[in-house]
N, C-alpha and C positions, 0 to 999 in steps of 0.2 A: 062162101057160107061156112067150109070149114074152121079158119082161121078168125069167123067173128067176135066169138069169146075171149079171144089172144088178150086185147087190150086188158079186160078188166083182169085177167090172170097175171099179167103183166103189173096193171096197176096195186095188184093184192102182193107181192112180190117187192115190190117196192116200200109198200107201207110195211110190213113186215119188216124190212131190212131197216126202214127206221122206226122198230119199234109199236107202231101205230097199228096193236095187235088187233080192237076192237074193229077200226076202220077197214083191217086186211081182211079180217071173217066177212064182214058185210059183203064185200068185193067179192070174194071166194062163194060167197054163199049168191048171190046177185050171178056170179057165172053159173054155176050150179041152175038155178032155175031157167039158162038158155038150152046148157048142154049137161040135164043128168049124168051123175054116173063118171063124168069123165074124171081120171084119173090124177090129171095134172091138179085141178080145183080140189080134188078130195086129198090132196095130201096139202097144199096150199091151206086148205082149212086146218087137217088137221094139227100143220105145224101152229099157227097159230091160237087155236085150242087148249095146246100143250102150254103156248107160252101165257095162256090166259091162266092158265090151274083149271082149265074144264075138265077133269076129266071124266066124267064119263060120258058128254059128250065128245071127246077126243075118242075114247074107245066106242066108241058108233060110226063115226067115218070112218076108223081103222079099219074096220068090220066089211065097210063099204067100200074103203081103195083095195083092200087084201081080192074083194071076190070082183071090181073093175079092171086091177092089173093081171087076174089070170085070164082074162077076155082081150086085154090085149097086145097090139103085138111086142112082141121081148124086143126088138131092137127101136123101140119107139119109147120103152122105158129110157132109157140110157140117156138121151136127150135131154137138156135143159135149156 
């Protein structure tokens, strides 16, 4: 159950890397609604946000990975 969300974070990741900013949000945002909050999806979004020109929905997930990553743990940041 932990690692259910992986795939689509994976898949947002991907679309990202080619580009496919619109399609990676969805993904990002689609993990989001299994696993609030989590850290990995909310900067997945909000690279992708950035790369759209949202921004000030970019600086709203900021808002929300800033106060996810201080909840969790520091050596689980570092991970990619």
């Amino acid at each position: 159950p932990m690692l259910a969300g992986a795939p689509l974070r994976r898949l947002g990741t991907m679309q990202t890397q080619e580009k496919k900013f619109a399609a990676a949000e969805q993904s990002f945002r689609e993990d989001l609604k299994e696993r609030p909050q989590n850290g990995w999806a909310l900067q997945g979004l909000h690279n992708t946000l950035v790369a759209q020109e949202k921004t000030s929905q970019a600086q709203e997930v900021k808002s929300a990975l800033e106060k996810s990553w201080k909840l969790a743990d520091k050596d689980l940041r570092t991970i990619n």
